[in-house]
N, C-alpha and C positions, 0 to 999 in steps of 0.2 A: 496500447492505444485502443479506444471504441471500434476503430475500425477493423481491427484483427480479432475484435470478438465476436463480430457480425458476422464475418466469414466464419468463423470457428462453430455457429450455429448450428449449421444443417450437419455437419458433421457430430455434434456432441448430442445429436438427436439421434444420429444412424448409432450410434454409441450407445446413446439408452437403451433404444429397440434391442439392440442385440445384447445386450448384458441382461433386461427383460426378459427375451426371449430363452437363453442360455440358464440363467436362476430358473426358469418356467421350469422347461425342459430337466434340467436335473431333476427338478422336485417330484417333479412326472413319473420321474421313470426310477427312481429312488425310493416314495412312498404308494404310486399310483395312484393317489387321490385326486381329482380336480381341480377341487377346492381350495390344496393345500397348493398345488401349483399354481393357480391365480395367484393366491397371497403370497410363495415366494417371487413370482414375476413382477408384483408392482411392488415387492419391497428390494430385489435386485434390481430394479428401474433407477430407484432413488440412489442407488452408492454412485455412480457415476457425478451426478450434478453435485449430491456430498463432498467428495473427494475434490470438486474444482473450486468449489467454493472454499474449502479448509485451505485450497494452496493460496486463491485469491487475498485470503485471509495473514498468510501467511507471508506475502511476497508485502503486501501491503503494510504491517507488521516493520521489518526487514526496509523497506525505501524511507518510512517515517522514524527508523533509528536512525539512517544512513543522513539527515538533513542538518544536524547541528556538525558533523564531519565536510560536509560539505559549506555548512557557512563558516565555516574556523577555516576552512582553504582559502574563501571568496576572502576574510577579513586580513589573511595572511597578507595574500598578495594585493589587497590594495597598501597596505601596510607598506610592503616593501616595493610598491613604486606603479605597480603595474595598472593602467587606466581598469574600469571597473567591469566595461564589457569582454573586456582580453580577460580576467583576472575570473569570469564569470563561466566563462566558454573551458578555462584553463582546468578551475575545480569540477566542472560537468565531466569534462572527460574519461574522468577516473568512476564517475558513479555508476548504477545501474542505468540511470536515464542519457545514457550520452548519445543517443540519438537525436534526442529532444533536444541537447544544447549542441550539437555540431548544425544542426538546421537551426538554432539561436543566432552563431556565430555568422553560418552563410547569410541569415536574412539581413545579419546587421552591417557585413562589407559592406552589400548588394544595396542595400536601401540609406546604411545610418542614422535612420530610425531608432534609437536605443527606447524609449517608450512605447514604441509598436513590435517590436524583436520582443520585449521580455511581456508584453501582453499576449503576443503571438506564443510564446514561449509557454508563458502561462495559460494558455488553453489546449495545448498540446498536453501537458502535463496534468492538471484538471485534479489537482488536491489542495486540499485546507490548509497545509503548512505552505504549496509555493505561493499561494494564493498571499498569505502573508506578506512571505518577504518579496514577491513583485510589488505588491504594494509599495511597501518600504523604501524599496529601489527607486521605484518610479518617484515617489514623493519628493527623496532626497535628492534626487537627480534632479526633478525642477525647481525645488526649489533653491537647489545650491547649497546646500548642506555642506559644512565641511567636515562636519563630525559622523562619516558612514561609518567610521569602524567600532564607534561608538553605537550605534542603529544595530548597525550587526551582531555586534556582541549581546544585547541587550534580547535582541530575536533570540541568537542562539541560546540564552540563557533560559526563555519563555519554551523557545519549541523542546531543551532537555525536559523541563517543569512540565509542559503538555505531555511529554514521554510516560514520565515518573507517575503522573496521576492518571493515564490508561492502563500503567501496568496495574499499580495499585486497587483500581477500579475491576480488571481482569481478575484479581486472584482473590477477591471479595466476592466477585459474584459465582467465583470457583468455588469458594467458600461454603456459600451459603447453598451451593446445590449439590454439594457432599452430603450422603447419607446418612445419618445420626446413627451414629456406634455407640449401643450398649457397654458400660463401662462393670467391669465385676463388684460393684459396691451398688449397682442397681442404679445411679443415678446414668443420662443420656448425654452424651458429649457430640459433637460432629468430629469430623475429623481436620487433625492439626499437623 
């Protein structure tokens, strides 16, 4: 959540400094140049915010594989009987976000609000795929849709296809910033 990253600020700045300071410091006393020690101090500065941003990367990655798993749970169990905010709260639990959907499920005892629970929901969670299917939900929900499992599946089938065409997109622009290898017939290839 934004709020644990705000905290994690001042800290991931004493982090810099001293990874900074540490790159500085070795360079210092390894080559004894100044020079060369400023330059490794603000280039050991940067692994730090590199290395949180690759996991950020990564985790983010990793939660938008994890959403078509989770709406084949949600489309199960309404499937087999189970009303849509029980069936919602049920498949959350199992995910990485099940913080986000046990505070789904207390708000919606507590209020029964099911279009304020899963707007609440969806701002707690604050990405483009739940953005969807709250959507989705809320729609069918007033409007009385009888066909959710139909909606759902239809999502699930869109946010795989959204998967398929960043990976795809990912290893195109991997692609193209591969180093072109000279090939022994003198013509240039990149690598494949």
């Amino acid at each position: 959540p934004p709020r644990v990253r705000r905290q994690g600020a001042p800290m991931q700045i004493l982090v810099t400094i001293g990874v900074a300071l540490l790159g500085g410091s070795l360079a210092l006393v390894v080559t004894a140049v100044p020079v060369v020690a400023v330059l490794a101090s603000l280039t050991s500065g940067c692994v730090p915010a590199w290395i949180q941003r690759r996991r950020r990367r990564f985790e983010r990655r990793q939660r938008l594989a994890s959403w078509p798993t989770l709406l084949d749970d949600i489309t199960s169990a309404v499937r087999a009987g189970m009303n849509l905010p029980e069936a919602i709260a049920r498949a959350g639990e199992r995910s990485q976000l099940s913080h986000e959907f046990a505070a789904f499920e207390s708000a919606y005892r507590r209020s029964g609000d099911f279009t304020g629970s899963v707007l609440d929901l969806r701002t707690r969670i604050d990405e483009p795929v739940f953005d969807q299917l709250a959507q989705a939900l809320v729609v069918t929900r007033e409007v009385g849709g009888t066909d959710l499992t139909g909606v759902l599946r239809s999502l699930g089938i869109f946010i795989r296809d959204e998967i398929h065409l960043r990976g795809e997109g990912r290893r195109h622009r991997q692609h193209l910033l591969r180093p072109a290898e000279p090939r022994q017939d003198g013509s240039v290839t990149r690598g494949e």
